[in-house]
C-alpha positions as CSV (number, residue, x, y, z in Angstrom):
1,X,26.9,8.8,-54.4
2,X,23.1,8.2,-54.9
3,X,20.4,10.4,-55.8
4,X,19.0,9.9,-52.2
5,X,21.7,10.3,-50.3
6,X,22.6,14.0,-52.3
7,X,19.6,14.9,-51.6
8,X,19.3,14.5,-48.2
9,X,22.9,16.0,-47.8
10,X,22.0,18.7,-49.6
11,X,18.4,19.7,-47.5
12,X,20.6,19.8,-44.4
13,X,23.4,21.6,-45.7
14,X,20.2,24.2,-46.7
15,X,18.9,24.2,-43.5
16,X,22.1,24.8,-41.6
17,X,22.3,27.5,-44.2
18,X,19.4,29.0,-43.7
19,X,19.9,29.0,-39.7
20,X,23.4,31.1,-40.8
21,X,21.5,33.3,-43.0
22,X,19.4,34.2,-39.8
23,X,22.8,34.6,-37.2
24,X,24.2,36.5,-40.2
25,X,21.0,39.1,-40.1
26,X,21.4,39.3,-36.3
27,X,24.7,39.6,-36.2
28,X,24.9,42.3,-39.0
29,X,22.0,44.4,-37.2
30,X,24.0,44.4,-34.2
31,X,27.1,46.0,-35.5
32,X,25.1,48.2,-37.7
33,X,23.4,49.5,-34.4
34,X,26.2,48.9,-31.8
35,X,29.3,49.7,-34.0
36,X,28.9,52.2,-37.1
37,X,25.5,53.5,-35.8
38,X,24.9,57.4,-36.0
39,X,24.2,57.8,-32.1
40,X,27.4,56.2,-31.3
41,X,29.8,58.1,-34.0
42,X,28.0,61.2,-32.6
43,X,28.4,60.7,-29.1
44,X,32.2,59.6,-29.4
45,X,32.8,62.5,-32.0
46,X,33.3,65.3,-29.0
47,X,36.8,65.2,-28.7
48,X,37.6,61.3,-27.9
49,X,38.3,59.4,-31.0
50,X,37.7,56.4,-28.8
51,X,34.5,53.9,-29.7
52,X,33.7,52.5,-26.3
53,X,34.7,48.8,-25.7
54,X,31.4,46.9,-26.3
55,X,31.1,48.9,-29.9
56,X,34.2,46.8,-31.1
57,X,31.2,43.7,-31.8
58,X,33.6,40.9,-31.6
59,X,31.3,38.1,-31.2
60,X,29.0,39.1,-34.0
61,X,32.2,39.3,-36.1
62,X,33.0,36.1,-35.1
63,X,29.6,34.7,-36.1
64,X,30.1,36.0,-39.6
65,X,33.2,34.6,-39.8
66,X,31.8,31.2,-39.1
67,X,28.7,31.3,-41.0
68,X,30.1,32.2,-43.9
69,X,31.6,28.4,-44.5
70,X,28.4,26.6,-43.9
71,X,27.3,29.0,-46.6
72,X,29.5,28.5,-49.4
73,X,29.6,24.6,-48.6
74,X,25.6,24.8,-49.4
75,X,25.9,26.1,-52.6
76,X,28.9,24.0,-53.5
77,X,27.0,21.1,-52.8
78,X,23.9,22.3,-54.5
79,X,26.1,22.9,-57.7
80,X,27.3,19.7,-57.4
81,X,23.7,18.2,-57.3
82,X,22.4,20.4,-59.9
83,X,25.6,19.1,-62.6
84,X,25.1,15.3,-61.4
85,X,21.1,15.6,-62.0
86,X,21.5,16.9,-65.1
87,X,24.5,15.0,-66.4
88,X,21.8,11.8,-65.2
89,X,19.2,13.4,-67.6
């Protein structure tokens, strides 16, 4: 594969990335507030064990589930870039 090509792979691969990096922050602050959040353990803690329906987060959880491959695929392909540029040197 040439230089050129790697590295144009790899800067999109980094910006898809980054764009998971931001769902991830989202969807992370979402759970933290909708899900494990102080105000909803204390209002559900007065007798019904029960976390109301919209608590259970499921789309954010599927978010991190996804972005989490885009991820890893950047920095696998960086690492391959960064061992064929210096093997080159």
């Amino acid at each position: 594969m040439r230089k050129k090509t790697l590295v144009k792979i790899t800067a999109l691969a980094g910006a898809l990335s980054a764009l998971c990096l931001v769902a991830y922050y989202l969807a992370l602050h979402d759970i933290f507030h909708d899900y494990v959040s102080a105000k909803v353990i204390q209002e559900n803690v007065s007798g019904s064990l029960s976390l109301p329906a919209w608590t259970a987060c499921s789309l954010e959880w599927k978010i991190v589930g996804i972005c989490f491959w885009p991820m890893v695929g950047f920095h696998a392909i960086l690492l391959v870039g960064l061992i064929r540029s210096r093997r080159e040197e």
